[in-house]
N, C-alpha and C positions, 0 to 999 in steps of 0.2 A: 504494500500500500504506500503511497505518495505522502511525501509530509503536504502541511498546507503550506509551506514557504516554497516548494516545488510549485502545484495546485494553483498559486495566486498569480506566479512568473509565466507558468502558461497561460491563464486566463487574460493577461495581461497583453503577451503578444499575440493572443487571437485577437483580443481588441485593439490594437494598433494595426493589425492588419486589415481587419475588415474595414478599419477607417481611409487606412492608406489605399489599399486598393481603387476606391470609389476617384479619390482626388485625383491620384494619377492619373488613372482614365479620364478624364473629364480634362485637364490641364493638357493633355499627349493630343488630343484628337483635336484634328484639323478643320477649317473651315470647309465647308463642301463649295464647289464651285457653281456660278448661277447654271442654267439649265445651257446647254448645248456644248457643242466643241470648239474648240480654239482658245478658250479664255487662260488667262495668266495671270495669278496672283504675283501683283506690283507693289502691295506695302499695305499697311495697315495703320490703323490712327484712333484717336478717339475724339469722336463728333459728337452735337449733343441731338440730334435726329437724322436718322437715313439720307432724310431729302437733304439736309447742309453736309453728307459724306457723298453725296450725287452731285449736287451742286460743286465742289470740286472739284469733284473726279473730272467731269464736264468742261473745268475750266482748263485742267490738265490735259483734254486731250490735242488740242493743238500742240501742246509741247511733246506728242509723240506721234508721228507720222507714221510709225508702221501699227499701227492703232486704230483702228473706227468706230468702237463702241464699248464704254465704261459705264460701270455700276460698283455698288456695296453691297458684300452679305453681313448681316450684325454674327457678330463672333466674342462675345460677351468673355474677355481673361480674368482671373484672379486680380483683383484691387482695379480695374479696369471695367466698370458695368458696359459704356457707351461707347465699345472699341469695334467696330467695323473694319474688314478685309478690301481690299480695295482690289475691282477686277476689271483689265482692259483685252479686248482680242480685238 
């Protein structure tokens, strides 16, 4: 039989795991890209609404000529709520 000072040190990193687990996952996984082919994740930012993360993107695209259509997906990081993906193809 297990002492309780064994008993506790397990129970302990079962519950650091099940906590870690979830964060990583969620912190690891990528923005998905908008629908179709071609698009190319260019940078990322934090706006305070989609349409002011469009609205730049928009103003940026003249300054990229092999480019013709920008958008945002919200991509919400750690300490970061209002952090959008920025995508031109």
């Amino acid at each position: 039989m297990r002492s309780w000072r064994t008993r506790i040190a397990l129970a302990v990193a079962a519950g650091a795991a099940a906590v870690a687990v979830p964060l990583t996952a969620t912190t690891a996984s990528a923005a998905t890209p908008p629908p179709g082919d071609g698009w190319q994740e260019v940078g990322g930012e934090s706006y305070n609404s989609w349409q002011a993360c469009y609205d730049q993107m928009q103003s940026d695209l003249p300054l990229n000529p092999q480019y013709h259509e920008a958008t945002c997906t919200s991509n919400p990081q750690p300490g970061l709520p209002n952090f959008y993906s920025e995508w031109m193809r």
